[in-house]
C-alpha positions in Angstrom: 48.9 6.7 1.0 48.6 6.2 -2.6 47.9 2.6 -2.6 44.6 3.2 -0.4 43.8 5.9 -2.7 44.3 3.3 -5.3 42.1 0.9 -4.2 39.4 3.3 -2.7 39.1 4.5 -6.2 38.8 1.1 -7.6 35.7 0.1 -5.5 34.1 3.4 -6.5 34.3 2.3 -9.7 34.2 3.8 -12.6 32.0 7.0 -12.6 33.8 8.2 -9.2 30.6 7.4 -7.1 30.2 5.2 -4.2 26.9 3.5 -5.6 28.1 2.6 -9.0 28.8 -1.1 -8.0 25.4 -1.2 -6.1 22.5 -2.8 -7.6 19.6 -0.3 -8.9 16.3 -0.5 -7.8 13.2 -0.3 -9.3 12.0 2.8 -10.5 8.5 2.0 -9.5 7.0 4.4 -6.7 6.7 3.5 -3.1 3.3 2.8 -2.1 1.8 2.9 0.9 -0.4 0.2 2.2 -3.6 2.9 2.5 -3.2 3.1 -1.8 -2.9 -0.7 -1.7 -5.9 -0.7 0.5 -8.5 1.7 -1.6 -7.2 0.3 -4.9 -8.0 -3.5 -3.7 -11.2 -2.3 -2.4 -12.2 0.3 -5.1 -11.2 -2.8 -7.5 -12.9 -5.3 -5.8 -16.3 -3.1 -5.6 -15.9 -2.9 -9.5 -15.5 -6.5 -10.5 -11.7 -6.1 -11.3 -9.3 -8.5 -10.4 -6.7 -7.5 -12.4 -6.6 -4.1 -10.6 -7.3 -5.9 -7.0 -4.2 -8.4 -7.6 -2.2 -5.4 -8.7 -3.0 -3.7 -5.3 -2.2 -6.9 -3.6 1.1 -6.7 -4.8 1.9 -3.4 -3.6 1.9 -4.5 0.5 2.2 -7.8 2.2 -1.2 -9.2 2.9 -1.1 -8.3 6.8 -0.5 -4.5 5.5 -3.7 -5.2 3.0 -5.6 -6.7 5.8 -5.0 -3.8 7.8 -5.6 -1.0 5.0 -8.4 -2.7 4.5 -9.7 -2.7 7.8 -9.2 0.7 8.4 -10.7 1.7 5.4 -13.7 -0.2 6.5 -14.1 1.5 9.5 -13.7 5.1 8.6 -16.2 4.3 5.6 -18.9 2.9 8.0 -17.8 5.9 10.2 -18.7 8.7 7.4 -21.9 6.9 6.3 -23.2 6.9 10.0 -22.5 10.5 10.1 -24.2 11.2 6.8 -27.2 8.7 8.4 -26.9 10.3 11.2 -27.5 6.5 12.5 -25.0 4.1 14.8 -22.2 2.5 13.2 -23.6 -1.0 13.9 -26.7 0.0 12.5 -24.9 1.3 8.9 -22.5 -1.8 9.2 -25.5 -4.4 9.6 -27.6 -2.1 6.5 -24.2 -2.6 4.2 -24.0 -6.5 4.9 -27.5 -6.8 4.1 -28.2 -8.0 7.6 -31.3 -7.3 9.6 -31.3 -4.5 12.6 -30.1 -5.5 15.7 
């Protein structure tokens, strides 16, 4: 019985708890791929790629894409409500394309 103490004590390690052999990880916050997404776009409306490639960072680039993307669509989706217009129609005026 006092052997496995022995060693169970030995792979705790010095300060007694179970993670002070395990590696530490960043103390960086979590972020979520909806930050990632308004930074990269707020960034990108502004001309500022450090802050855009710092948001790119944050998320793989499918979670971007899709922060992105759904970003997109709710702000085309608050616009038409304050234009009372379509979606299409808002989408089209933002792209700078003509009416369909």
């Amino acid at each position: 019985m006092i052997t496995v103490l022995h060693k169970f004590r030995r792979r705790l390690g010095e300060s007694g708890h179970p993670s002070a052999g395990a590696p530490q990880t960043s103390a960086a916050p979590q972020r979520n791929l909806f930050e990632a997404a308004a930074l990269y776009v707020a960034a990108c409306a502004e001309n500022d790629a450090d802050r855009s490639t710092e948001a790119a960072r944050w998320v793989s680039p499918e979670a971007l894409t899709f922060g992105v993307n759904e970003l997109a669509c709710r702000a085309v989706i608050a616009l038409a409500r304050e234009q009372d217009a379509a979606p299409l129609t808002v989408a089209r005026s933002l792209l700078g394309l003509p009416a369909a």
